[in-house]
PADREN-591486 format. One record per residue (C-alpha): residue number from 1; residue in three letters; chain; y, x, z. Coordinates in Angstrom, 1 decimal. Layout:
BEGIN
<node k="NUM" r="ALA" c="A" yy="Y" xx="X" zz="Z"/>
...
REM end
This chain:
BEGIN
<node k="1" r="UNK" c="A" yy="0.0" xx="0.0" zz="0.0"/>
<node k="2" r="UNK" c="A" yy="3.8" xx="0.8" zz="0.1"/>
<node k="3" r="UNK" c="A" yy="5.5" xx="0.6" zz="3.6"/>
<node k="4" r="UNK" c="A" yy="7.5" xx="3.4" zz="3.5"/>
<node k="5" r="UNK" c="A" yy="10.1" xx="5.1" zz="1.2"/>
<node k="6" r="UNK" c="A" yy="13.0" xx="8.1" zz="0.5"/>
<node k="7" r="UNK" c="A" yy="15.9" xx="7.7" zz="-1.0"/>
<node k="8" r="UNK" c="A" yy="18.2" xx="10.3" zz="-0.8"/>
<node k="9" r="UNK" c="A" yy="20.2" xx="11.2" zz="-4.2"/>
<node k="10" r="UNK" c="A" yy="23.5" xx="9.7" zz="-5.3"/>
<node k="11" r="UNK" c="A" yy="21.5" xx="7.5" zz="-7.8"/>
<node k="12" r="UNK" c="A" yy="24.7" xx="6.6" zz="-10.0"/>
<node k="13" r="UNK" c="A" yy="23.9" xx="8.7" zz="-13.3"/>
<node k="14" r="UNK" c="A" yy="20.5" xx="8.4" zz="-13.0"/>
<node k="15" r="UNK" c="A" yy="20.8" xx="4.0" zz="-13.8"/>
<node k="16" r="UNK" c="A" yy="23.4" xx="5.2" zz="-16.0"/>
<node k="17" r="UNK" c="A" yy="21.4" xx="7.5" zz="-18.2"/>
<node k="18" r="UNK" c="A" yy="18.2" xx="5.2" zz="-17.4"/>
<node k="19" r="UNK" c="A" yy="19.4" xx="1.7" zz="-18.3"/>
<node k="20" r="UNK" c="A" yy="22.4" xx="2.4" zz="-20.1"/>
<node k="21" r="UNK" c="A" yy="20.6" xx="0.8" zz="-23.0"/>
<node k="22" r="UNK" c="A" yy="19.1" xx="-2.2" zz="-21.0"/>
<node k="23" r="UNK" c="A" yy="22.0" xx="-3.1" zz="-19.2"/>
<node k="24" r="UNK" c="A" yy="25.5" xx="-3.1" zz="-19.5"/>
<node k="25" r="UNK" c="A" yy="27.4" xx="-0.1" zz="-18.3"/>
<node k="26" r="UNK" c="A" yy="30.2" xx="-2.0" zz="-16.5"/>
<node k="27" r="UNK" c="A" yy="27.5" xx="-3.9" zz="-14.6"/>
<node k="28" r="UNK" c="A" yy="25.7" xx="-0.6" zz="-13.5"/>
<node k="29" r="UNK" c="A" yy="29.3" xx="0.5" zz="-12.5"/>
<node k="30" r="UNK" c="A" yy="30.4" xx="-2.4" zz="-10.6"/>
<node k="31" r="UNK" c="A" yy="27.3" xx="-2.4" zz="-7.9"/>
<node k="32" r="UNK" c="A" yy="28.3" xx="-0.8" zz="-5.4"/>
<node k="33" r="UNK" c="A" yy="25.3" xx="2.0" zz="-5.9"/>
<node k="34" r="UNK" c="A" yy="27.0" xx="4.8" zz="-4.3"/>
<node k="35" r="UNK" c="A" yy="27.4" xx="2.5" zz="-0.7"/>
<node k="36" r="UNK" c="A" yy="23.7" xx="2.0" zz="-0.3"/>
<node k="37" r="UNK" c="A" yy="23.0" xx="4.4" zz="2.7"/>
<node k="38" r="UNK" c="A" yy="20.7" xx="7.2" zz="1.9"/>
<node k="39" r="UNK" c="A" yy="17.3" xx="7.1" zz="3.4"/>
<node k="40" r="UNK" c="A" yy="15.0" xx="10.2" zz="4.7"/>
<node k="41" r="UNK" c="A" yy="12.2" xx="7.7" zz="5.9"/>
<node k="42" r="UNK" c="A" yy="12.5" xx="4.3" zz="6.1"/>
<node k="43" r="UNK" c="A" yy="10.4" xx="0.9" zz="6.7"/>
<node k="44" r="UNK" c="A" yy="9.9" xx="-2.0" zz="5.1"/>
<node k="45" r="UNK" c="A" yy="9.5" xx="-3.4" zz="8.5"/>
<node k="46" r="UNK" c="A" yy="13.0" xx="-2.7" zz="9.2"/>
<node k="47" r="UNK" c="A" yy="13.9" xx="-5.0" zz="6.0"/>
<node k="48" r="UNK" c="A" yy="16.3" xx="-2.6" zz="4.1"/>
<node k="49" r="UNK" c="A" yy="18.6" xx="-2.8" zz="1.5"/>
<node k="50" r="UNK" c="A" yy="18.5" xx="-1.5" zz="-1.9"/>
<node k="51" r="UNK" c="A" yy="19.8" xx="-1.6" zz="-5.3"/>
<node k="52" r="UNK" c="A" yy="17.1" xx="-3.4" zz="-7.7"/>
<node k="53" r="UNK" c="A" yy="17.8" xx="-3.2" zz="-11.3"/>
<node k="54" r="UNK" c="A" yy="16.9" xx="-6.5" zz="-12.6"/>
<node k="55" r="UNK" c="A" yy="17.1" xx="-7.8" zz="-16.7"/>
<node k="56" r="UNK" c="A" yy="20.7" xx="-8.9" zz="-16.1"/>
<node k="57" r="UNK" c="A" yy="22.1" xx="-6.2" zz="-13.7"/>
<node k="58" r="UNK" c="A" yy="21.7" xx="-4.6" zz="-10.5"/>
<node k="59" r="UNK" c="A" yy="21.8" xx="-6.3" zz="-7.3"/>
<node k="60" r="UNK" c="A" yy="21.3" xx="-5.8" zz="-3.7"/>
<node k="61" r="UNK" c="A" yy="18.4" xx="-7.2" zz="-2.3"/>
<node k="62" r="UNK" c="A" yy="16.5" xx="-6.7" zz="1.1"/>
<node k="63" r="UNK" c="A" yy="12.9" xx="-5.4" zz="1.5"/>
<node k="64" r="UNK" c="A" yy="10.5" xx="-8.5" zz="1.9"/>
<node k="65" r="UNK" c="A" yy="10.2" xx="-11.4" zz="-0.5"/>
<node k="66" r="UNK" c="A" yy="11.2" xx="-14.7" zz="1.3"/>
<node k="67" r="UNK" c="A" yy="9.8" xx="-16.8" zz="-1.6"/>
<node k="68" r="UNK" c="A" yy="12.3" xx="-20.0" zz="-2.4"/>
<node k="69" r="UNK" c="A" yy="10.2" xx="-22.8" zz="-1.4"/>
<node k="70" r="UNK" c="A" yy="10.9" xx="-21.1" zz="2.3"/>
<node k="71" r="UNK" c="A" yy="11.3" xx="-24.0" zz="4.9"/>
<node k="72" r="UNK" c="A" yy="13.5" xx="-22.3" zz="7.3"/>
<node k="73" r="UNK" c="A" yy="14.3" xx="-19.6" zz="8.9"/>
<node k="74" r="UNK" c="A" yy="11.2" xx="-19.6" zz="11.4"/>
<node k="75" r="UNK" c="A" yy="8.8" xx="-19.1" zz="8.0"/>
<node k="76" r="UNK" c="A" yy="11.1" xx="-16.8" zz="6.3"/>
<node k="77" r="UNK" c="A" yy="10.8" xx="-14.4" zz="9.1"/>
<node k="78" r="UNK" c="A" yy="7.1" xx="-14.9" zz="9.6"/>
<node k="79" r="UNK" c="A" yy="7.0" xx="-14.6" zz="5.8"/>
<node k="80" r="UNK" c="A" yy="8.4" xx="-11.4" zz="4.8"/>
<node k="81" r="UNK" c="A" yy="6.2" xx="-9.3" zz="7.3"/>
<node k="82" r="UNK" c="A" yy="3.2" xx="-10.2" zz="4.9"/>
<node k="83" r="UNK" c="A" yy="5.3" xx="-9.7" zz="1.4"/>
<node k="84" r="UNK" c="A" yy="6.6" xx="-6.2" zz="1.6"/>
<node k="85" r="UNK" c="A" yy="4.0" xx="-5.7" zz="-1.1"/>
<node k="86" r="UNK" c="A" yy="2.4" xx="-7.7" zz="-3.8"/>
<node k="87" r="UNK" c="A" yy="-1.4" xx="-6.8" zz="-5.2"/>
<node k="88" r="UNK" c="A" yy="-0.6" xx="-6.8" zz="-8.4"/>
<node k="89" r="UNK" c="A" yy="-3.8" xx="-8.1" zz="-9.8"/>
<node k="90" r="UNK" c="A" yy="-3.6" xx="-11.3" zz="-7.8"/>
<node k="91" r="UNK" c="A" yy="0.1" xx="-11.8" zz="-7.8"/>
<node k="92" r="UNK" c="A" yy="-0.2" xx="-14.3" zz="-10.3"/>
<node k="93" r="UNK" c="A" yy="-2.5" xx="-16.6" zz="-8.1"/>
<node k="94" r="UNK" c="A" yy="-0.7" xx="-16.0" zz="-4.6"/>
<node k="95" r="UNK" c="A" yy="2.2" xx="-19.1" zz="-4.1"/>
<node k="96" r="UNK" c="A" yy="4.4" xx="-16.2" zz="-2.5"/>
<node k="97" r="UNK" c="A" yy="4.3" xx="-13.8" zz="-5.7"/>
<node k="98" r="UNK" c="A" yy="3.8" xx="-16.1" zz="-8.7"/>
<node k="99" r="UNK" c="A" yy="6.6" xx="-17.6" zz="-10.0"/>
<node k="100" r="UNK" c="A" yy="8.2" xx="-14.2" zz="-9.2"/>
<node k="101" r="UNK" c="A" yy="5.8" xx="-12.0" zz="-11.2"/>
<node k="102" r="UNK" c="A" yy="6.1" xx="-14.5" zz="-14.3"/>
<node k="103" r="UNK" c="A" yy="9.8" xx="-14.2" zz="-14.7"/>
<node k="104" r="UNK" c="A" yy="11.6" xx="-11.9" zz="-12.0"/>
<node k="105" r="UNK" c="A" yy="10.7" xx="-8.6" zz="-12.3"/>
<node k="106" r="UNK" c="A" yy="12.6" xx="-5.8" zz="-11.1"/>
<node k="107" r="UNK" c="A" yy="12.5" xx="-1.5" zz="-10.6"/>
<node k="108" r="UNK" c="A" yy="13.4" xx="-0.2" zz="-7.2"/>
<node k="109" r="UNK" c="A" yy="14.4" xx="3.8" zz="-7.5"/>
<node k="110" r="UNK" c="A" yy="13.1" xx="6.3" zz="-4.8"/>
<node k="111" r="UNK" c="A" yy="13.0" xx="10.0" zz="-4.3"/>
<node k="112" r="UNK" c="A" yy="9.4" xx="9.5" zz="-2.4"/>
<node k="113" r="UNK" c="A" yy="7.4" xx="7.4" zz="-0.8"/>
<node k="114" r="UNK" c="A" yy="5.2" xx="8.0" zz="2.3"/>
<node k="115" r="UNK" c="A" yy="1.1" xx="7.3" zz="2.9"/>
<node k="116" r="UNK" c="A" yy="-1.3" xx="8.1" zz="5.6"/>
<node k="117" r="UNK" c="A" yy="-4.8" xx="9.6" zz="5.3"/>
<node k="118" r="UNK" c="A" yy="-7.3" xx="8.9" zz="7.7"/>
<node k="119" r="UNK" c="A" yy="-9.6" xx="11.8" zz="8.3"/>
<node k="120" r="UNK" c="A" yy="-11.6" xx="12.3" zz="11.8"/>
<node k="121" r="UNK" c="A" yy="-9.9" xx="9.7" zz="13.1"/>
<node k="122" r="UNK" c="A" yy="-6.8" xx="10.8" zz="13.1"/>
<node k="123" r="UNK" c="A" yy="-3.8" xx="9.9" zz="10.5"/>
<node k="124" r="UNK" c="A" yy="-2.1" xx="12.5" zz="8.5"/>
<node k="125" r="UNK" c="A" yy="1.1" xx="11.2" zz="6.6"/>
<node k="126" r="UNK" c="A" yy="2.1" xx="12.8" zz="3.4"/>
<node k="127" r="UNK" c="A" yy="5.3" xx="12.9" zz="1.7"/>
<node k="128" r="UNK" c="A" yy="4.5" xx="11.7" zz="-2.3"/>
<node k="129" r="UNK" c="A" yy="6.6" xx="12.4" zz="-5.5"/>
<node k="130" r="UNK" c="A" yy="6.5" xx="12.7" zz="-9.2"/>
<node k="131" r="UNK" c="A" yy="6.6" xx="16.4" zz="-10.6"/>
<node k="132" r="UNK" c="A" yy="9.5" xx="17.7" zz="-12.0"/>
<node k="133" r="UNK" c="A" yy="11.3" xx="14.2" zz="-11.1"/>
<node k="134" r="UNK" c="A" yy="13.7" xx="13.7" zz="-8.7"/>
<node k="135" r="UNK" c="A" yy="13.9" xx="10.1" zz="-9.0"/>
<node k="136" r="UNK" c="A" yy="11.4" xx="7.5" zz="-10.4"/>
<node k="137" r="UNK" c="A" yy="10.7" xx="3.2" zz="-10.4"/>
<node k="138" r="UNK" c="A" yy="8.6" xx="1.6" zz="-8.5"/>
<node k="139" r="UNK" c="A" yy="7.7" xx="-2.1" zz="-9.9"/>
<node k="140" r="UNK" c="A" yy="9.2" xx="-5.0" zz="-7.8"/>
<node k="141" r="UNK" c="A" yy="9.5" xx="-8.7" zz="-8.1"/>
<node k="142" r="UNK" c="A" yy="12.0" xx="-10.8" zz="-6.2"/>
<node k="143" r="UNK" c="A" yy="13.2" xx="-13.9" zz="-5.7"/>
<node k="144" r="UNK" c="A" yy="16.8" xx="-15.9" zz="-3.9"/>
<node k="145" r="UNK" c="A" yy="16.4" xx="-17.9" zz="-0.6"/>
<node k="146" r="UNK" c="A" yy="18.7" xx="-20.4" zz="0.7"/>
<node k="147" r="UNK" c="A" yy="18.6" xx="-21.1" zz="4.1"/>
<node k="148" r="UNK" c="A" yy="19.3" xx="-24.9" zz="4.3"/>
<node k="149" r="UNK" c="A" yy="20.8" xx="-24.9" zz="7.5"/>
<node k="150" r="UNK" c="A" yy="23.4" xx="-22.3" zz="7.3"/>
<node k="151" r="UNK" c="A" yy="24.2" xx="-22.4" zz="3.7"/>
<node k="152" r="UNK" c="A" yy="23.0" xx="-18.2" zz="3.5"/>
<node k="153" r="UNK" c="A" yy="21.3" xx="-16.9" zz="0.6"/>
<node k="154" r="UNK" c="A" yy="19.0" xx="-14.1" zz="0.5"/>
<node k="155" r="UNK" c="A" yy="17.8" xx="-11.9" zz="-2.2"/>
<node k="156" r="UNK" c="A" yy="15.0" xx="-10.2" zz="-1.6"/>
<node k="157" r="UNK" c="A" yy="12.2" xx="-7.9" zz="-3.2"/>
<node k="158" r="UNK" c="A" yy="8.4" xx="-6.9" zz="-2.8"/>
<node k="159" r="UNK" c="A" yy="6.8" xx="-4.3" zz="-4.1"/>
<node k="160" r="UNK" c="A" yy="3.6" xx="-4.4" zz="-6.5"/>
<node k="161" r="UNK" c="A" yy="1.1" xx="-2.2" zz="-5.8"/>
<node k="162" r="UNK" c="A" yy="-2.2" xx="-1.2" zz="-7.6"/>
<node k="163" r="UNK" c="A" yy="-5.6" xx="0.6" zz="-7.6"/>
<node k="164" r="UNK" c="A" yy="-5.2" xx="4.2" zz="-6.2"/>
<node k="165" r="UNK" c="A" yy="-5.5" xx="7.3" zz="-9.1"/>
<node k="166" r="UNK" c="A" yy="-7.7" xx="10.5" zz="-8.0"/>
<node k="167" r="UNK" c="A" yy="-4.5" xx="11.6" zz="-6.0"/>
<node k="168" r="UNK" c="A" yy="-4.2" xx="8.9" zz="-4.1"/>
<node k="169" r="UNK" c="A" yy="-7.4" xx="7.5" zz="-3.5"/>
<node k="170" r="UNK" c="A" yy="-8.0" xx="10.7" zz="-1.3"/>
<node k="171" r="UNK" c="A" yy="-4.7" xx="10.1" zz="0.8"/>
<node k="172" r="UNK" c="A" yy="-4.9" xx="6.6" zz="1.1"/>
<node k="173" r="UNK" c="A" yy="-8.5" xx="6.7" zz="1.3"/>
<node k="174" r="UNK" c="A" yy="-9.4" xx="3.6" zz="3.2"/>
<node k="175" r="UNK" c="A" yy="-7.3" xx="0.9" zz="1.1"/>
<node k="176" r="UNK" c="A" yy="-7.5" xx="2.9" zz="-1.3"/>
<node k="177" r="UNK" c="A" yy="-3.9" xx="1.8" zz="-3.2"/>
<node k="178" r="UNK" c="A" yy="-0.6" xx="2.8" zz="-4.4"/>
<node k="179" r="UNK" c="A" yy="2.4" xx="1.1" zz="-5.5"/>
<node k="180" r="UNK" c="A" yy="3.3" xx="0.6" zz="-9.0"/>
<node k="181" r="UNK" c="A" yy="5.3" xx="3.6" zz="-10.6"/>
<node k="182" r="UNK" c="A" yy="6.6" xx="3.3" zz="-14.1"/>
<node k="183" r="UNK" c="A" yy="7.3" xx="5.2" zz="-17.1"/>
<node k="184" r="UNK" c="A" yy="11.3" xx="5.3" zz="-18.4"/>
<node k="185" r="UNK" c="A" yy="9.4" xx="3.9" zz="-21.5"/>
<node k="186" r="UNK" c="A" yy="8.0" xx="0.9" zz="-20.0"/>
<node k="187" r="UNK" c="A" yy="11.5" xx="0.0" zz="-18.1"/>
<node k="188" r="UNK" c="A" yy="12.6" xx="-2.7" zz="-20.5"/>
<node k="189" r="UNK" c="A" yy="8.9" xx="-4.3" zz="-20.6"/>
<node k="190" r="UNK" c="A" yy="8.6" xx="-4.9" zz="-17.3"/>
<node k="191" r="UNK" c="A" yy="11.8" xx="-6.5" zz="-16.8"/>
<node k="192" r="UNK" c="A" yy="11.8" xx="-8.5" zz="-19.9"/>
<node k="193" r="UNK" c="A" yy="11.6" xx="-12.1" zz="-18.5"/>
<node k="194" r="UNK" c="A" yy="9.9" xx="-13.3" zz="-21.6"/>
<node k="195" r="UNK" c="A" yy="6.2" xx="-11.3" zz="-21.4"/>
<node k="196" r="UNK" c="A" yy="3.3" xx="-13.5" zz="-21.0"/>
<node k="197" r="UNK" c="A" yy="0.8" xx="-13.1" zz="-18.3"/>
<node k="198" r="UNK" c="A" yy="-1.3" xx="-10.4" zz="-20.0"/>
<node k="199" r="UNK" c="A" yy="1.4" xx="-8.1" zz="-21.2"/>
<node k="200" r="UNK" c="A" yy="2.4" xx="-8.0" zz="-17.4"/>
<node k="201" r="UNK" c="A" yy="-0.8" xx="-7.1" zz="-16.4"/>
<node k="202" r="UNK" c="A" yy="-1.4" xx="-4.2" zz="-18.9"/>
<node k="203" r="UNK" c="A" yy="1.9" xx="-2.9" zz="-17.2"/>
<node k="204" r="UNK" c="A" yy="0.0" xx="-2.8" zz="-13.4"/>
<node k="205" r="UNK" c="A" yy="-2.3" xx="0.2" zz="-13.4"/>
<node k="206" r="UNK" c="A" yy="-2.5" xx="3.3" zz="-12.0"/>
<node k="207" r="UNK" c="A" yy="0.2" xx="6.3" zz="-13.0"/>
<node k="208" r="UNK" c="A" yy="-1.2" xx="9.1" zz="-13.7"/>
<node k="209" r="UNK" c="A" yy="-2.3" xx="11.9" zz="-10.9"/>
<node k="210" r="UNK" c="A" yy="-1.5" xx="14.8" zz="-12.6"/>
<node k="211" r="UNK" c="A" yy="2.7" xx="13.8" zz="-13.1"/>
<node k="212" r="UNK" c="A" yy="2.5" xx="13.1" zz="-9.3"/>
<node k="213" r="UNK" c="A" yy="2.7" xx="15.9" zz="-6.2"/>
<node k="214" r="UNK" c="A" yy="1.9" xx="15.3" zz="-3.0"/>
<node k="215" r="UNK" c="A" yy="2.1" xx="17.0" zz="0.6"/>
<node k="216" r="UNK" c="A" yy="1.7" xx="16.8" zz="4.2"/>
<node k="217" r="UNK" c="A" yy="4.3" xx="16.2" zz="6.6"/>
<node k="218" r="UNK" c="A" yy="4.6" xx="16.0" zz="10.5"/>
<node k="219" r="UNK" c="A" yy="2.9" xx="13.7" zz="13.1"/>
<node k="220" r="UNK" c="A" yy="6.1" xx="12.7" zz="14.1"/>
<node k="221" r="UNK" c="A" yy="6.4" xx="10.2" zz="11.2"/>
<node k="222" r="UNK" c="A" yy="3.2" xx="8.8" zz="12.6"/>
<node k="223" r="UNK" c="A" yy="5.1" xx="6.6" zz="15.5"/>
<node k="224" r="UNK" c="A" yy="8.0" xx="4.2" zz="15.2"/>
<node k="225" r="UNK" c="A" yy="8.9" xx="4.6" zz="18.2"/>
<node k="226" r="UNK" c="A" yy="10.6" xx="8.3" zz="16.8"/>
<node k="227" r="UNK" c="A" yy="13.8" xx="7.9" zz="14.8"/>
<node k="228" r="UNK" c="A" yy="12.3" xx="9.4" zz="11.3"/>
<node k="229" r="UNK" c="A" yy="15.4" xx="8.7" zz="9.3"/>
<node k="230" r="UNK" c="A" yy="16.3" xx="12.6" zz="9.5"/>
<node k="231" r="UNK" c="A" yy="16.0" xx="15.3" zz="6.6"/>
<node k="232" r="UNK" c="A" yy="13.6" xx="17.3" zz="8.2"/>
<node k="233" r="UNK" c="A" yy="10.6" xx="14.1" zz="8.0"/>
<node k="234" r="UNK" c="A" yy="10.3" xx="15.6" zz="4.6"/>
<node k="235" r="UNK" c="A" yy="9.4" xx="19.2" zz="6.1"/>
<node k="236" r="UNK" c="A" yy="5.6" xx="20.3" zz="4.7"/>
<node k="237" r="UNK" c="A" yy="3.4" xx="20.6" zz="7.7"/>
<node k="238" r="UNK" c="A" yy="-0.1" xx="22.2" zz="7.3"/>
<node k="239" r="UNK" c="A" yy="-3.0" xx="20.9" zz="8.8"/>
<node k="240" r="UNK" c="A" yy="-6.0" xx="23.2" zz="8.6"/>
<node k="241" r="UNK" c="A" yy="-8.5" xx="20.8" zz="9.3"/>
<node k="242" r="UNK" c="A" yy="-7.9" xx="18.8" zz="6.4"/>
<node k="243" r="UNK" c="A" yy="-6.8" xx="21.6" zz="4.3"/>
<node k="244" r="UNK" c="A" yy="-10.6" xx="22.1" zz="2.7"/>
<node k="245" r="UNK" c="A" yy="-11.1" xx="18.3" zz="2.9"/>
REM end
């Protein structure tokens, strides 16, 4: 799964030069990118806010899909604990994910995100990127709440998630699972409204391991308790016993 991100580099150029072709430049310009905070390590628990480029702009949207149909507010909290992520291969069936997957599809931009590997009982976390990237997409789908009694609306995202490569089966080796990372080249596909079912789904698979890098980090990420919204979560940590493993 995908609980846990980085996001750390003034991302202005980079939806510029990405989506300067999908969307239009005074709409990349106008949102605001450079006041989302930047992130060392943070939680989808913590329900976060992020730019998510969507097919008709960017837009701010908080981590954990509150699906419209919502009641209230009781449900919408209760509710976005469970949708941080969406399996992608049975988004289409779930009444949280599907009317999102079939028409609001969006790209969230990270520097890394963050997985644990269980070995001898213990759980090592390891910081993961893309080589010779310092930014990539993850796939998202979202939706807008209206809370009925206050009149608030909430735009919020989930991230899809897929069947683990090679790489990532032996980190997250018990779900085995990652989230959805996509190619520049398949940008405007995923966020064209008007795919049909099976064109989304030949977009959900695995990225390839050998574009991706991956290392260990400190125990310290392991607890919430620790503030881990500091540059030196990122630090490589070497483990020895999992080092021929």
């Amino acid at each position: 799964m995908c609980y846990y991100v980085e996001y750390i580099e003034k991302l202005e150029n980079y939806f510029l030069d990405q989506f300067g072709q999908v969307l239009d430049k005074t709409i990349i310009e106008g949102a605001q990118l450079l006041e989302i905070p930047f992130y060392h390590f943070v939680g989808g628990f913590e329900h976060p806010s992020f730019p998510i480029v969507t097919h008709t702009g960017v837009q701010s949207m908080e981590w954990g899909l509150i699906p419209f149909w919502t009641k209230d507010a009781v449900q919408a909290k209760d509710m976005r604990i469970k949708t941080l992520n969406a399996i992608g291969e049975t988004a289409f069936e779930k009444p949280s994910f599907r009317e999102s997957i079939k028409k609001r599809r969006g790209l969230l931009i990270v520097t890394a995100f963050f997985e644990w590997r269980d070995f001898a009982g213990k759980k090592y976390p390891y910081r993961i990127s893309l080589k010779n990237e310092s930014s990539f997409a993850l796939g998202c789908i979202y939706d807008k709440w209206v809370d009925k009694e206050t009149g608030e609306i909430k735009s919020t995202f989930s991230i899809v998630t897929t069947a683990a490569n090679a790489l990532m089966e032996k980190i997250h080796n018990l779900k085995k699972r990652m989230p959805l990372i996509l190619a520049p080249e398949n940008f405007q596909r995923w966020l064209d409204p008007n795919l049909s079912k099976e064109q989304v789904q030949e977009l959900i698979s695995p990225y390839p391991e050998e574009k991706m890098t991956a290392y260990t980090i400190s125990q310290f990420a392991n607890s919430s308790r620790n503030y881990r919204n500091v540059d030196t979560i990122s630090e490589p940590v070497v483990y020895p016993e999992i080092e021929a493993n």
